[in-house]
N, C-alpha and C positions, 0 to 999 in steps of 0.2 A: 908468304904472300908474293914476293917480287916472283920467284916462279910462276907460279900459279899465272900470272899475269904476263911472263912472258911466253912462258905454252902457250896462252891462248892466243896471242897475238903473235905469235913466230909461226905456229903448228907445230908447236915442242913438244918432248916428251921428257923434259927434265925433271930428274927426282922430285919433291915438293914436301916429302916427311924428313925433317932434321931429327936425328937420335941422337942424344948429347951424353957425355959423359965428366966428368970435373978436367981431363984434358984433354978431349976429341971430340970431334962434329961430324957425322957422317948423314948420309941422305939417302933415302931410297925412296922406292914408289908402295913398296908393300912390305909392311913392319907386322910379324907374328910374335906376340911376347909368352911365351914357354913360363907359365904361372903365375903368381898373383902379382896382381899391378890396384893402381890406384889413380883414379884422373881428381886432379886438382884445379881447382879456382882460386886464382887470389888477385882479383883487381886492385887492392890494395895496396901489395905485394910482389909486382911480378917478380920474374928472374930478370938477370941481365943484360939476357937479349930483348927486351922486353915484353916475351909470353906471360900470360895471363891465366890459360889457360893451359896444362902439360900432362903425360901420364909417366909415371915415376913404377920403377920395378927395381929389383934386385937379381932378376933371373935372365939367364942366355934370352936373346932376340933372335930375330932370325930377320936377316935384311934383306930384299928381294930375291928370297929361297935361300940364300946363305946364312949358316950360321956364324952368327958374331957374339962373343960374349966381352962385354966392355964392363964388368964387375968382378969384384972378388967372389 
């Protein structure tokens, strides 16, 4: 969100999709996920950073056009 809000008020083009993994955080603008994935809700529950909402995979991404693979 704080991106999202300074692009529109800068005329930014700063990343705004965080990709997390248990010890990286990476950002891009366009996330391609190479197999099955899963989007979750858990208002109850978030994570830590406090999403609510998240999509969880265990396959290579592809981070704007690059591949990144942040799993075993």
């Amino acid at each position: 969100m704080h991106h999202i809000r300074y692009n529109k008020k800068h005329n930014a083009n700063k990343p705004v999709i965080s990709v997390k993994t248990s010890k990286t955080n990476h950002y891009a603008n366009n996330v391609i996920i190479n197999g099955t994935s899963q989007v979750i809700y858990r208002p109850e529950r978030p994570l830590s950073c406090g999403a609510k909402v998240w999509i969880e995979t265990v396959h290579p991404v592809l981070l704007d056009g690059k591949e990144w693979v942040g799993f075993p």
